[in-house]
C-alpha positions in Angstrom: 189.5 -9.1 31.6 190.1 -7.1 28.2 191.0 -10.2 25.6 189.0 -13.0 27.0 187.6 -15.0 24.5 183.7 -14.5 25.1 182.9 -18.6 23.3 182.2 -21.6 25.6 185.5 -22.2 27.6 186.4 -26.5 26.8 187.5 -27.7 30.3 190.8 -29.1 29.9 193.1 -30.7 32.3 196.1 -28.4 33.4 199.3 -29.7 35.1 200.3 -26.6 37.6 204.3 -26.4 38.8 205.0 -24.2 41.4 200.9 -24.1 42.9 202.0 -23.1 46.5 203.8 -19.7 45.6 201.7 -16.9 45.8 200.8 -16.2 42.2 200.7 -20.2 41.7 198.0 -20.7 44.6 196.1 -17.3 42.4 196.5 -19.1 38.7 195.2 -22.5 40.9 192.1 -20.7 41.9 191.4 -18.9 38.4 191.7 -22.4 37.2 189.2 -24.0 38.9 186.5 -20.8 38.4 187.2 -21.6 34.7 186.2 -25.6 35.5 189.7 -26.5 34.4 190.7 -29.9 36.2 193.9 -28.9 38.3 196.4 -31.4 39.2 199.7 -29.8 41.2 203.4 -31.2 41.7 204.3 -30.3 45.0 207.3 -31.5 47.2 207.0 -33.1 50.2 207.8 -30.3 51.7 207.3 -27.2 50.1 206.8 -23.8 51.5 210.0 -21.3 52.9 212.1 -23.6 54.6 210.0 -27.1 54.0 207.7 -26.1 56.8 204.6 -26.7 54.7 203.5 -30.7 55.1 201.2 -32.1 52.4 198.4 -31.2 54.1 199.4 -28.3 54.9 199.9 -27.9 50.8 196.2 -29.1 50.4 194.9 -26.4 52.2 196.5 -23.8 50.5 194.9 -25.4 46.8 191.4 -27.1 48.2 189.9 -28.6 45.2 193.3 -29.4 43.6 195.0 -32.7 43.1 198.3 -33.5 44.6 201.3 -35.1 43.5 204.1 -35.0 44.9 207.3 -35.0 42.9 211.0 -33.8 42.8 211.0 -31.0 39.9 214.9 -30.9 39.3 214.6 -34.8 38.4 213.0 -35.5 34.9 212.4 -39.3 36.5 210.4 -38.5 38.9 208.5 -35.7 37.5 207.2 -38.0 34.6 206.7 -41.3 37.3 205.2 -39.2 40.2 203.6 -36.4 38.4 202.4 -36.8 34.7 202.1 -40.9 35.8 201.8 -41.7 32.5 198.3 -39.5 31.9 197.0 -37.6 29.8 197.0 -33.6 30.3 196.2 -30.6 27.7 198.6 -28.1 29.1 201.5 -27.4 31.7 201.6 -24.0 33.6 204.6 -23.2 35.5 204.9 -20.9 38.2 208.1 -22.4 39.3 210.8 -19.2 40.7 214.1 -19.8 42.3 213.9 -18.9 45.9 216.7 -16.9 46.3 217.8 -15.9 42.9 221.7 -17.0 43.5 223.6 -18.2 40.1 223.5 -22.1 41.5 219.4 -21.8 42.8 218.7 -20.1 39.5 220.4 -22.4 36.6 218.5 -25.4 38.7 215.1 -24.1 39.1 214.8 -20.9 36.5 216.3 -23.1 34.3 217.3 -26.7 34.5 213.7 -27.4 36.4 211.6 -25.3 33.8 213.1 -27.9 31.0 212.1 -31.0 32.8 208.9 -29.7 33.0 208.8 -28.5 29.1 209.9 -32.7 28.8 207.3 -33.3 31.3 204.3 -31.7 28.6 205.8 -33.5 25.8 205.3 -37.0 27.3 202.3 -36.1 28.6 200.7 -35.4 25.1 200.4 -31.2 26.2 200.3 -29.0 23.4 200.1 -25.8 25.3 203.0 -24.7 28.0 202.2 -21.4 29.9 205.0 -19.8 31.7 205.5 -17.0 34.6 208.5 -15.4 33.6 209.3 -11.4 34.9 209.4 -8.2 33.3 212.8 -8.0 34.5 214.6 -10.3 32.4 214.2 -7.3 29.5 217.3 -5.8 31.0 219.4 -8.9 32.3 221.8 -8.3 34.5 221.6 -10.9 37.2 222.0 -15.0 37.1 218.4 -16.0 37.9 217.5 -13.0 34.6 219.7 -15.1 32.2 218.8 -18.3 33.4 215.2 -17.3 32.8 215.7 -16.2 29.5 217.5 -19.3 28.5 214.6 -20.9 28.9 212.3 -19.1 27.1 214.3 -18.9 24.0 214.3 -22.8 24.6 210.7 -22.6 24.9 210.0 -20.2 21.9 212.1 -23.0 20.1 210.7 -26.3 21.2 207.4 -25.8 19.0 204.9 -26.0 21.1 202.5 -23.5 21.7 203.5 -21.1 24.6 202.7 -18.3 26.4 205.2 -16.1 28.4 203.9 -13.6 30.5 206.2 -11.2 32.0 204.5 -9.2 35.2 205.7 -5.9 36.7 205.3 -5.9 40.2 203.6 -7.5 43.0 201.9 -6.2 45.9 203.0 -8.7 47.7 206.5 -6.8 47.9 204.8 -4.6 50.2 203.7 -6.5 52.6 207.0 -6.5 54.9 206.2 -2.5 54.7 202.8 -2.4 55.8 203.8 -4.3 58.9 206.3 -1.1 59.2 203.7 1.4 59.0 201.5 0.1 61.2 204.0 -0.2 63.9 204.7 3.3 63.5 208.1 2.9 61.4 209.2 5.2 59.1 208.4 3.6 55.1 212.2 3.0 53.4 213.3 4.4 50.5 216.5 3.3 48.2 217.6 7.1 47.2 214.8 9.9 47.2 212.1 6.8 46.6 211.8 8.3 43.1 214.3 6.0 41.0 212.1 3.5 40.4 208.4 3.0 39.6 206.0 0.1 38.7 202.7 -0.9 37.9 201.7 -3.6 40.5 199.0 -6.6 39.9 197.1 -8.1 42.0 197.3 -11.9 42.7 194.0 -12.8 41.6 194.3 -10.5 38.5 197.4 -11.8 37.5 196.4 -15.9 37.9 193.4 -14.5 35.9 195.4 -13.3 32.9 197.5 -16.5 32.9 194.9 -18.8 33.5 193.2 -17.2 30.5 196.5 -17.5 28.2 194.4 -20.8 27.6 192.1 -20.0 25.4 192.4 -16.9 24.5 194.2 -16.9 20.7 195.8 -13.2 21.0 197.9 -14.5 24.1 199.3 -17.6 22.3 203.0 -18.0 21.2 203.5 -14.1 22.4 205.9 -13.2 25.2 203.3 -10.7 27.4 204.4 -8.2 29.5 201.6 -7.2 31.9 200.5 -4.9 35.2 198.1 -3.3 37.4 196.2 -0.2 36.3 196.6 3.0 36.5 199.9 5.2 36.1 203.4 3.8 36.8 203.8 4.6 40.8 207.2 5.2 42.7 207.9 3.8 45.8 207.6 7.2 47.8 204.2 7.7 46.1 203.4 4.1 47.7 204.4 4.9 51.4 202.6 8.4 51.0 199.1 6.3 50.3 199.9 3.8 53.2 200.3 6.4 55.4 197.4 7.8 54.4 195.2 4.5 54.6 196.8 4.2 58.1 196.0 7.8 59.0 199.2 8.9 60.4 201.4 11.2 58.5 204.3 10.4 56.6 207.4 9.0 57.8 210.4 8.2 55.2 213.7 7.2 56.3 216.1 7.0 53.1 218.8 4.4 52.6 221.9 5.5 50.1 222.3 2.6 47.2 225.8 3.6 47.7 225.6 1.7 50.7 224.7 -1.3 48.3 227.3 -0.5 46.0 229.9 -0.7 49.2 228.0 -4.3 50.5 228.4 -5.8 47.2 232.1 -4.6 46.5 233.2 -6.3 50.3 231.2 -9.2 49.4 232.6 -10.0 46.2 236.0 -9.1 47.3 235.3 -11.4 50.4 233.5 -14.0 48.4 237.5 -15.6 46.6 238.4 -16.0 49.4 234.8 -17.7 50.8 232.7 -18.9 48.7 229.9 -19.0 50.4 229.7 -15.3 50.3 229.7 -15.2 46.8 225.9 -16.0 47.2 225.4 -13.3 49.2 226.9 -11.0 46.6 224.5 -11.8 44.1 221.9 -11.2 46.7 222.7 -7.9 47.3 223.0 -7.2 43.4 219.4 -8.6 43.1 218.5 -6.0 46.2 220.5 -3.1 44.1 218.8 -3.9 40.9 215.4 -3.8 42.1 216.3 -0.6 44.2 217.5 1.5 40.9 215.7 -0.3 38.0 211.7 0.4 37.2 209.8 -2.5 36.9 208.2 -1.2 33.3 208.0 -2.2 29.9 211.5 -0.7 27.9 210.7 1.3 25.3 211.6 -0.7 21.9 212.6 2.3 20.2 214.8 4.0 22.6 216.4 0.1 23.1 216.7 -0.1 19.5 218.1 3.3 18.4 220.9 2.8 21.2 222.0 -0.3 19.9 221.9 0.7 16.7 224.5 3.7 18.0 226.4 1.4 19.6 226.7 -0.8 16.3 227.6 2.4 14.3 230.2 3.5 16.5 231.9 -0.3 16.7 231.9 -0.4 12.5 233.4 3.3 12.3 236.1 2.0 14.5 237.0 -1.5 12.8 236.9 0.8 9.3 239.1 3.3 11.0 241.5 0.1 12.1 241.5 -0.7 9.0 242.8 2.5 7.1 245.5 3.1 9.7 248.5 1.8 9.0 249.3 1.0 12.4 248.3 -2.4 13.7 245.1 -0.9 16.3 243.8 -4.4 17.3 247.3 -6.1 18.3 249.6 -3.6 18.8 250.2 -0.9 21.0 246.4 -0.1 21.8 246.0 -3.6 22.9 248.8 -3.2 25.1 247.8 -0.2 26.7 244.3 -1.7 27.1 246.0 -4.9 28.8 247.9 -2.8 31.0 244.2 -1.7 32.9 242.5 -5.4 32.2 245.6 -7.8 32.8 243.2 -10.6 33.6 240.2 -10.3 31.1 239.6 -13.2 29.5 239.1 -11.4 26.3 242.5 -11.1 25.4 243.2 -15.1 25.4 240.1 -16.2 24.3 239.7 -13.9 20.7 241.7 -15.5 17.6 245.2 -17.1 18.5 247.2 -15.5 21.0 250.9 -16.2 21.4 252.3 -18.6 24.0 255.7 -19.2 25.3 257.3 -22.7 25.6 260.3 -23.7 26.4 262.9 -27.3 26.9 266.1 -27.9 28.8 268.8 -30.1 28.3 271.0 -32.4 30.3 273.7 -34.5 29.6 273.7 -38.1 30.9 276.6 -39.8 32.3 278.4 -40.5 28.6 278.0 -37.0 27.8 274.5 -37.9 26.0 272.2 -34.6 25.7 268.7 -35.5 27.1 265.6 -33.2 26.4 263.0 -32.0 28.4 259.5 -31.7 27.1 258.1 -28.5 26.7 256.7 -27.1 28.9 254.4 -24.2 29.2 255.8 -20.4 30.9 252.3 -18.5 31.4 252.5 -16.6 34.6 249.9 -17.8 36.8 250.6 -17.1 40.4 248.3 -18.8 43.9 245.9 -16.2 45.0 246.3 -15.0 48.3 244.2 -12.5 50.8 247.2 -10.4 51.3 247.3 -9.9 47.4 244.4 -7.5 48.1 246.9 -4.9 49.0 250.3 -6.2 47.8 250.9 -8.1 44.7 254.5 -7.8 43.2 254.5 -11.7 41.7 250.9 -11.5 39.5 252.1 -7.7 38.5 255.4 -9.6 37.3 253.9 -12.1 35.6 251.5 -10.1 34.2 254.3 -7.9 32.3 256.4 -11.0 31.5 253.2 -12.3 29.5 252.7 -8.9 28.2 256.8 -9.0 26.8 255.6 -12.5 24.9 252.8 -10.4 23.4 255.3 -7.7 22.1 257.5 -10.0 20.8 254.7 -11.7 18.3 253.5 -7.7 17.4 257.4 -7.2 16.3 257.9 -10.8 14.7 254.8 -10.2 12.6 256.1 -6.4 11.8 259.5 -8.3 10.4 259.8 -7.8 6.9 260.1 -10.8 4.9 263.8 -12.4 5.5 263.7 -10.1 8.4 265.8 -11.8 11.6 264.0 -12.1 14.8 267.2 -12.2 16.7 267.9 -8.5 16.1 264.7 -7.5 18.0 265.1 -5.9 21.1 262.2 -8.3 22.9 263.6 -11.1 21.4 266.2 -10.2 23.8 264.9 -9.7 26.5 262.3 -13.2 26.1 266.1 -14.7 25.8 267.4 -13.9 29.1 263.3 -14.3 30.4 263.9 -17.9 29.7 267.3 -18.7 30.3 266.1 -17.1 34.0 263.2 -19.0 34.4 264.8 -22.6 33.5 267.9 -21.9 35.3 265.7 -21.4 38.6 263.3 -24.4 37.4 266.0 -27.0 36.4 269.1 -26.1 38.4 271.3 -29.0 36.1 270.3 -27.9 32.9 273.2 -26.8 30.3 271.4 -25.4 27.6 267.7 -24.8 26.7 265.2 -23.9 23.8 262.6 -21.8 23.5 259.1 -21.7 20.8 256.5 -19.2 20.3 253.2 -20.6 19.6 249.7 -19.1 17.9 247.2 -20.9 19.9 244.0 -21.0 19.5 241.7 -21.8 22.8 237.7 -24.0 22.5 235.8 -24.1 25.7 237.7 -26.8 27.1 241.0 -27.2 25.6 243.6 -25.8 22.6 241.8 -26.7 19.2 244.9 -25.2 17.4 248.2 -24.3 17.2 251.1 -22.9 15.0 254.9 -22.6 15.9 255.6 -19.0 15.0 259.5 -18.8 16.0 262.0 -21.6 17.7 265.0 -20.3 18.7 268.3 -22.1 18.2 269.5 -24.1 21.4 271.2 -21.8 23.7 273.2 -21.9 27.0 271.9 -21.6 30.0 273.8 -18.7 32.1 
């Protein structure tokens, strides 16, 4: 293959993840051709389903060693698989099966850095990954998970080489059956969104067998395909019909049907879980029916970001020559009003929260305080909420009246009085409401208005912006 190095090839010993998959068994057999010594972690039972035995597994890599080891625990892998030997390199053609956020994070992953420990111990100063070509426009769990590992690769400094394929043939096969049968071929659309430049097995366990010693593939991130021009999916059933001899046969599929499939699962999937797998599967199905497996363009990528950057600094510079407070006053508002729930506007810079006390007396006419306690509108989810939700829409402008009142209270002039604001007000009677339903007893009450600022896991900061003078309760 174009880059080989043409000098005597050192055998080396090579620990292979992932052997049994279709591109592993490929890399497995290039290996051996090279005279590499191959040693493979299997699990007991591998294969779709753990219906491939041990044996079974030594059929599919004849010449190979076996171990058999549990690749999402780091004890294992080093006691059952590395064992404490010696071995020049790790390749690992380990893939999530089904792509769903929990499958990805432990295999794409949590696995792929148990193995990267796994080459460390074992002395391996080369670690040769199959990634996807995909993950160059991430938009999926298993495509993030994958790239956080190979920035935690690129990082670990060892010597590493990514390669990122297009397309399999093997996505075919399921179509070929179809043909055959005298089935019409599917398309997603017209079959003309997409296109790709599929690889062989064997030519692909080739090239990342050879990432071994060959120089030009080491520490690079390589995209690679089959020959030939990029080919769309209708141009592939067109040549299986014609290999077949029968003429073409296309039945077309809308992705808005997708689209529709992946809005009822998501909906569905708060209310059952387990759905929410299933909506990620049909979001892997989507992207793969609309996105072309090719290499992106750097330059088009770039110059749009670099748009996008532009147009973000023209409007922070226009923010700040406007007198008008953009970012937290009535723009935000009106951009709350059609995102109530985004995160964004709690977790950027401090936002104001609303607490509030009530008093009792005891029997010698002793006041006793309440502690404070928090009034954020969070309301139990419900499946009826789907089509009516008057609570969360209340809540949702009650928080939005806190907001309002911490835009006027900044606006105050110096020495200005917060009590003549008109949401001052109307927090007033919000709270005098609120604890009267909440504490039926309570004779008078107190209210605060906090900057908070929010970490990952709890409130790293906060400042008391107003407290109001004790007031009666109606």
């Amino acid at each position: 293959m174009p880059g080989m190095d043409a000098s005597p090839i050192t055998p080396q010993r090579v620990l292979v993840l992932g052997g049994t998959g279709t591109i592993g068994q490929a890399t497995v057999r290039a290996l051996q051709r090279l005279g590499h010594t191959v040693v493979c972690v299997v699990r007991a039972r591998a294969g779709v389903g753990g219906a491939l035995s041990l044996a079974g597994c030594q059929q599919l890599l004849p010449g190979a060693q076996l171990r058999v080891a549990d690749v999402g625990d780091p004890v294992s892998l080093l006691r059952d698989a590395v064992c404490g030997e010696h071995f020049d390199a790790v390749i690992s053609c380990l893939a999530s099966r089904t792509g769903a956020p929990q499958d990805a994070w432990a295999i794409d992953h949590q696995a792929q850095l148990h193995a990267l420990d796994a080459a460390r111990h074992a002395g391996a100063t080369h670690f040769v990954l199959l990634s996807a070509i995909c993950v160059q426009k991430p938009l999926l769990a298993f495509q993030h998970a994958k790239l956080a590992f190979e920035q935690a690769l690129i990082n670990s400094g060892m010597r590493y080489s990514i390669v990122r394929p297009t397309a399999f043939f093997k996505s075919l096969s399921g179509q070929i059956e179809r043909v055959r049968k005298g089935k019409p071929f599917l398309l997603f659309g017209d079959g003309t969104l997409t296109a790709c430049t599929p690889i062989s097995d064997d030519d692909l366990g080739d090239y990342i067998a050879g990432c071994l010693h060959t120089p030009e593939r080491h520490n690079c991130i390589l995209p690679i395909g089959g020959p030939g021009p990029a080919i769309t999916p209708r141009a592939q059933g067109e040549h299986l019909f014609a290999l077949a001899g029968k003429p073409p046969r296309f039945k077309q599929v809308p992705v808005a049907l997708l689209d529709v499939i992946i809005a009822v699962l998501s909906t569905l999937g708060r209310l059952f879980p387990a759905l929410q797998a299933k909506a990620e599967l049909a979001r892997i199905g989507r992207y793969y029916a609309t996105e072309s497996m090719l290499v992106l363009n750097p330059h088009t990528v770039n110059g749009m970001a670099q748009w996008l950057f532009l147009a973000y600094f023209v409007l922070m510079l226009a923010t700040l020559v406007w007198k008008t407070p953009v970012i937290s006053g009535p723009w935000l508002f009106l951009l709350r009003a059609f995102f109530p729930n985004w995160k964004f506007f709690h977790s950027v810079g401090y936002a104001p929260r609303l607490y509030a006390r009530t008093v009792a007396q005891d029997t010698h006419g002793q006041r006793l305080w309440g502690s404070w306690t928090l009034l954020y509108p969070r309301r139990t989810r419900h499946w009826w909420h789907l089509f009516h939700n008057p609570d969360t829409n209340l809540g949702l402008a009650q928080q939005n009246l806190v907001h309002h009142l911490g835009a006027d209270i900044n606006a105050l002039p110096d020495g200005g009085d917060p009590g003549s604001l008109v949401t001052y007000c109307m927090v007033c009677n919000l709270v005098a409401h609120g604890m009267r339903a909440q504490f039926p007893g309570c004779s008078h009450f107190q209210f605060e208005l906090r900057m908070e600022l929010d970490g990952p896991q709890h409130t790293v900061d906060a400042q008391t912006m107003l407290t109001s003078p004790v007031l009666p309760c109606p």
